[in-house]
C-alpha positions in Angstrom: 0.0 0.0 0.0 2.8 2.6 0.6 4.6 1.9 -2.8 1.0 2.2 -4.2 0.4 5.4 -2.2 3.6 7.2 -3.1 3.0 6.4 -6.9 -0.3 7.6 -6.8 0.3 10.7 -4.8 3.5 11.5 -7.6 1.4 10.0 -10.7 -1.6 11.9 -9.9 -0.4 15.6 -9.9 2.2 14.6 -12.7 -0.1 13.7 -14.7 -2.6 16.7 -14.5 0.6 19.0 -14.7 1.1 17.1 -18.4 -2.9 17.2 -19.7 -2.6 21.1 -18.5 0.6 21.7 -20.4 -0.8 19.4 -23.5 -4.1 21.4 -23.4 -2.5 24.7 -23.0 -0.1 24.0 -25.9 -3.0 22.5 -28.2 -4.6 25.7 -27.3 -2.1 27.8 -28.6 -1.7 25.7 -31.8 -5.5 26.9 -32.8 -4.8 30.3 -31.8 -1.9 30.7 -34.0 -3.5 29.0 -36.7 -4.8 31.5 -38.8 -1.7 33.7 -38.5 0.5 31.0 -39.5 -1.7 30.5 -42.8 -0.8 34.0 -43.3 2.6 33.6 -43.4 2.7 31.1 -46.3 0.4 33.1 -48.7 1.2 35.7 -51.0 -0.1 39.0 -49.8 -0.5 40.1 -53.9 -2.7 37.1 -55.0 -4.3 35.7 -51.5 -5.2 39.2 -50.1 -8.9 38.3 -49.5 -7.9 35.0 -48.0 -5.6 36.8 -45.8 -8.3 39.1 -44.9 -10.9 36.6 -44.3 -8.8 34.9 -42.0 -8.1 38.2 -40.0 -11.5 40.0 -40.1 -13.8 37.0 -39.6 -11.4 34.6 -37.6 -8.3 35.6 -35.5 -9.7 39.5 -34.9 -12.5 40.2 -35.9 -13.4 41.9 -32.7 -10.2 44.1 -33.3 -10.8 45.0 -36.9 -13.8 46.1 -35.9 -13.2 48.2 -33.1 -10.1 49.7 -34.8 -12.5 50.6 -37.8 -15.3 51.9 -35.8 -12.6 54.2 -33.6 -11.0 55.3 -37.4 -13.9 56.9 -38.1 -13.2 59.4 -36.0 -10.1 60.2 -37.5 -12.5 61.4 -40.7 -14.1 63.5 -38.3 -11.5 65.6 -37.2 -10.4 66.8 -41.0 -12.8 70.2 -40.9 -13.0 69.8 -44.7 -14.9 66.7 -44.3 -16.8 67.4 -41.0 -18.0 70.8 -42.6 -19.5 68.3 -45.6 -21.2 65.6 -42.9 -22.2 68.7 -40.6 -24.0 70.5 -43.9 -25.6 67.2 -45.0 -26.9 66.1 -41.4 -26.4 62.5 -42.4 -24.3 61.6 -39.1 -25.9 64.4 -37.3 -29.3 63.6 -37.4 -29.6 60.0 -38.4 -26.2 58.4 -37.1 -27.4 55.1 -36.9 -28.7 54.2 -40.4 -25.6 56.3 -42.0 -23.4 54.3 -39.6 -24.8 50.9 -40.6 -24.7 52.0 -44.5 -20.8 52.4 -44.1 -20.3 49.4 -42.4 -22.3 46.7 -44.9 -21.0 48.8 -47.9 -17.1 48.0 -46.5 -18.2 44.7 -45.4 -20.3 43.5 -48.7 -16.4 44.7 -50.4 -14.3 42.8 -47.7 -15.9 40.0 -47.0 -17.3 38.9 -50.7 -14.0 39.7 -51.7 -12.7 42.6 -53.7 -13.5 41.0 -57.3 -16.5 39.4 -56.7 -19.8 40.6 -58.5 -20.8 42.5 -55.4 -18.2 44.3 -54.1 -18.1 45.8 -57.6 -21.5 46.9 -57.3 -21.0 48.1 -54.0 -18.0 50.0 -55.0 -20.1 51.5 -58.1 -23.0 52.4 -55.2 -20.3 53.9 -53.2 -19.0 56.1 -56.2 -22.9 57.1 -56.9 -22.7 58.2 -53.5 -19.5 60.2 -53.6 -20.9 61.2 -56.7 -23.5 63.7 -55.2 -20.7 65.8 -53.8 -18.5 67.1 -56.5 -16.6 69.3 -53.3 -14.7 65.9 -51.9 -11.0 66.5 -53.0 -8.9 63.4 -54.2 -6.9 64.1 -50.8 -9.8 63.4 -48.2 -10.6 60.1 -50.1 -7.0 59.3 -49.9 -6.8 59.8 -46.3 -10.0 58.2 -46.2 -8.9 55.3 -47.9 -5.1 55.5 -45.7 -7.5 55.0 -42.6 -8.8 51.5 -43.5 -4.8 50.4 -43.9 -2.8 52.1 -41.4 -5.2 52.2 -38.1 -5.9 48.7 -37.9 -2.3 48.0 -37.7 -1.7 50.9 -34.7 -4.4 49.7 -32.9 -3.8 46.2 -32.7 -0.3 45.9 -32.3 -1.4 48.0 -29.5 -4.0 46.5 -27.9 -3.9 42.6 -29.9 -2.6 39.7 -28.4 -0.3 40.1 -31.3 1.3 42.4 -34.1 0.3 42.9 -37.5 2.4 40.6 -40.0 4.3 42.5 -42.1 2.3 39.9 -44.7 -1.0 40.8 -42.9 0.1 44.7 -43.5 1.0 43.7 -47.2 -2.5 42.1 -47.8 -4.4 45.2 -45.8 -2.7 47.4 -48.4 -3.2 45.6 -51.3 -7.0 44.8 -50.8 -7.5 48.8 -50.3 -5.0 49.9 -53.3 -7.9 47.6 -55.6 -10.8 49.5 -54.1 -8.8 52.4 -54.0 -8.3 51.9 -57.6 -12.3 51.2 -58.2 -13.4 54.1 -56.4 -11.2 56.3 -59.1 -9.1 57.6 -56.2 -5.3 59.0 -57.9 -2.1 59.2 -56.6 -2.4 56.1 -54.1 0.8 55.5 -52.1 2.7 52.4 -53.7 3.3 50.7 -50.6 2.3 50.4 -47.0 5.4 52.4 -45.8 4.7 55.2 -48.3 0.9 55.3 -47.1 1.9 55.2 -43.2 3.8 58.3 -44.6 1.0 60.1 -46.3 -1.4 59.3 -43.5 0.5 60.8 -40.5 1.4 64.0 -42.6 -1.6 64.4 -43.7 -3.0 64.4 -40.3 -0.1 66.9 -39.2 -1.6 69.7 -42.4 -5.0 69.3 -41.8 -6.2 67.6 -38.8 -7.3 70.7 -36.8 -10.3 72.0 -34.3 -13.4 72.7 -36.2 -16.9 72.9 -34.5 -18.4 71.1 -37.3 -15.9 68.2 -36.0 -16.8 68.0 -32.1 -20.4 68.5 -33.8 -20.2 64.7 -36.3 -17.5 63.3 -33.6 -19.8 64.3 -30.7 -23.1 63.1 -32.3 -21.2 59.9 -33.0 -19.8 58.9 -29.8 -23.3 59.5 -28.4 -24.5 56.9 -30.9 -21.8 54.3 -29.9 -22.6 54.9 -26.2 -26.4 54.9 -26.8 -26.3 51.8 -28.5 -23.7 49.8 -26.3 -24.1 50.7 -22.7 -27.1 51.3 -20.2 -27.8 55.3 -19.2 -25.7 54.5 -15.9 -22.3 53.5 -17.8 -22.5 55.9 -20.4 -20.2 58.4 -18.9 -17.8 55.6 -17.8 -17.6 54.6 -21.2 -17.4 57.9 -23.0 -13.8 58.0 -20.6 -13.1 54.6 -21.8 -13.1 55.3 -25.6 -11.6 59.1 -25.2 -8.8 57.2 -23.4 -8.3 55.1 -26.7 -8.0 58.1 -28.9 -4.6 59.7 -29.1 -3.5 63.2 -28.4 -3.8 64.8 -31.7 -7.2 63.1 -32.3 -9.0 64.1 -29.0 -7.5 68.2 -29.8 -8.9 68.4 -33.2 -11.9 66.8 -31.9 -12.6 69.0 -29.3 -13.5 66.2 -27.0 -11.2 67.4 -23.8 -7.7 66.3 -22.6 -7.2 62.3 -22.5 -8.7 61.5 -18.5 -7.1 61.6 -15.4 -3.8 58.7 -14.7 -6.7 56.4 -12.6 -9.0 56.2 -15.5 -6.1 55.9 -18.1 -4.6 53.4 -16.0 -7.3 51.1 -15.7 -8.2 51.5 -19.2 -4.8 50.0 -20.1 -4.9 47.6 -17.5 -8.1 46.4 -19.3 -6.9 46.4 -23.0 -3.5 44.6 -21.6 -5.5 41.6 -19.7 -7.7 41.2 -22.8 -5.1 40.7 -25.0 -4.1 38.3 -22.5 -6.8 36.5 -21.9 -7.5 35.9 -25.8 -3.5 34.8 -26.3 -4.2 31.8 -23.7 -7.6 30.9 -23.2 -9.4 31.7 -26.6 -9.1 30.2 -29.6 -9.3 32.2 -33.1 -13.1 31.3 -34.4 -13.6 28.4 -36.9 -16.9 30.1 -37.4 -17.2 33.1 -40.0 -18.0 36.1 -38.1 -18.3 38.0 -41.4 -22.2 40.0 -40.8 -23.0 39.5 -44.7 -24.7 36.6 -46.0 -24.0 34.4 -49.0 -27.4 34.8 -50.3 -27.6 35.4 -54.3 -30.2 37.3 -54.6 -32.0 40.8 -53.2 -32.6 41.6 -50.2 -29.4 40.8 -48.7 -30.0 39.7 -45.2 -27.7 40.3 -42.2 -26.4 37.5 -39.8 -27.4 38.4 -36.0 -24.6 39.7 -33.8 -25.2 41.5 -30.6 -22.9 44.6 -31.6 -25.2 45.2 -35.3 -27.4 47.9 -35.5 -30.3 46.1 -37.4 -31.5 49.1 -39.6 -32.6 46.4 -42.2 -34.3 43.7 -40.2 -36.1 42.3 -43.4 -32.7 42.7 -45.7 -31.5 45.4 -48.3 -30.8 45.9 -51.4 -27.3 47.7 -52.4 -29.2 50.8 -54.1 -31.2 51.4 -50.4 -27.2 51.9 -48.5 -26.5 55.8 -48.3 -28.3 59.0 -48.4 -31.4 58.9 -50.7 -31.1 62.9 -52.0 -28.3 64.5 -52.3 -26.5 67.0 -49.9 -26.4 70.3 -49.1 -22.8 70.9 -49.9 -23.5 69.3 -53.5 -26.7 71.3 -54.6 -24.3 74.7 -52.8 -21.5 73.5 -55.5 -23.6 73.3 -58.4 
């Protein structure tokens, strides 16, 4: 009984120690999996792949934060908050113009760039742009410089990992073909040069406006609205200032970034997410893309808790966007 007793009593915890470490390490393996199949693809032929697998598997929460905050960054050029403030569309119906954004991008990224409708959502997004003749070629280049250079900031940030230089390579090269579709000139010919073009752009132009604390404001009230009950509200309104950077929060005119107990916490947050998602989550075998495969009109949305369901019964490309055109358009003409 004593021989039996001592093995059992070494066996027994040995033997948990090694399922733990084998689970753990399996674990890992799944997590990694979708940023190791980036690695081995070509970022010039297998960008959608490599987008798929970033946007609707390993981050998708992420992608979509970082996308949702880089609006804001739109908001703080005055010569694109004066054309939002004039037209009222974020102003005065945030929510539908919000969601019109965000299944235009997704019906482009998650179809993939060359399929049959992302072109037609690129043309409706040029019929769009269309109506106002005042947008320079500059604020759709930023514009455009946004969806490939923030996502990169703000998840080697806040990820449990950095951006591949192959996952930076396919970012770039998805948004250089829409780029390219949505007639846009002088696009950067590489990540580096457009990291370069974004940040001094932003140092010429991004500047206090009250037309920008007017869209940005209107916004963030939308976000909060939609997100959190009336109690946490002003908790999270700190939260999300604290995850705008300096620049960003003066043109804004949104106040200084919160007190070092707020900040603090806020990073303590971000940091023991990333955390928690390195070892106990792994990336989703499950396509969180929101668009469906249907074939045919109305398109229909899959559920997720964070939509904003302004087409419960499905839409059509043509209803996405503002249905008469803009203030600053029929000023120009």
């Amino acid at each position: 009984m004593d021989i039996f007793t001592s093995f059992a009593t070494i066996s027994v915890p040995l033997v948990a120690t090694l399922s733990t470490i084998y689970a753990i390490e399996k674990q890992q393996r799944k997590r990694w999996h979708y940023k190791i199949k980036n690695d081995f693809m070509d970022p010039t032929i297998d960008h959608h792949l490599m987008m798929k697998n970033l946007l609707e598997h390993d981050m998708p929460f992420m992608t979509r934060a970082s996308l949702e905050l880089g609006q804001f960054r739109t908001f703080a050029i005055p010569s694109i908050s004066k054309l939002l403030n004039s037209t009222g569309e974020y102003t005065k119906q945030c929510p539908i113009r919000y969601d019109d954004t965000d299944l235009i991008l997704r019906e482009i990224l998650e179809n993939g760039v060359h399929s049959r409708r992302a072109e037609a959502a690129i043309a409706r997004l040029n019929e769009i742009h269309g109506k106002y003749p005042s947008i320079t070629n500059d604020d759709f280049l930023y514009t455009l410089s946004i969806f490939i250079v923030i996502p990169v900031i703000f998840i080697d940030k806040f990820g449990y990992r950095k951006v591949s230089k192959n996952e930076r390579e396919a970012l770039f090269q998805s948004f250089r073909i829409i780029g390219n579709q949505m007639h846009i000139e002088h696009i950067p010919k590489s990540y580096d040069a457009t990291v370069i073009f974004h940040h001094e752009y932003e140092r010429k132009y991004m500047k206090f406006s009250t037309t920008n604390f007017n869209v940005g404001t209107a916004t963030m009230d939308f976000f909060l609205e939609h997100s959190l009950p009336r109690f946490l509200r002003p908790i999270g309104r700190q939260f999300a200032i604290c995850l705008l950077d300096e620049r960003l929060r003066a043109a804004l005119g949104i106040g200084p970034r919160p007190n070092l107990i707020i900040s603090t916490a806020v990073s303590l947050i971000m940091f023991f997410r990333s955390v928690f998602v390195l070892r106990f989550m792994v990336a989703s075998e499950y396509s969180r893309r929101r668009t469906t495969s249907k074939a045919t009109c109305p398109y229909l949305t899959r559920w997720d808790p964070f939509d904003y369901a302004s087409y419960p019964r499905g839409y059509n490309l043509e209803d996405l966007g503002p249905k008469k055109k803009g203030i600053a358009a029929k000023k120009s003409q």
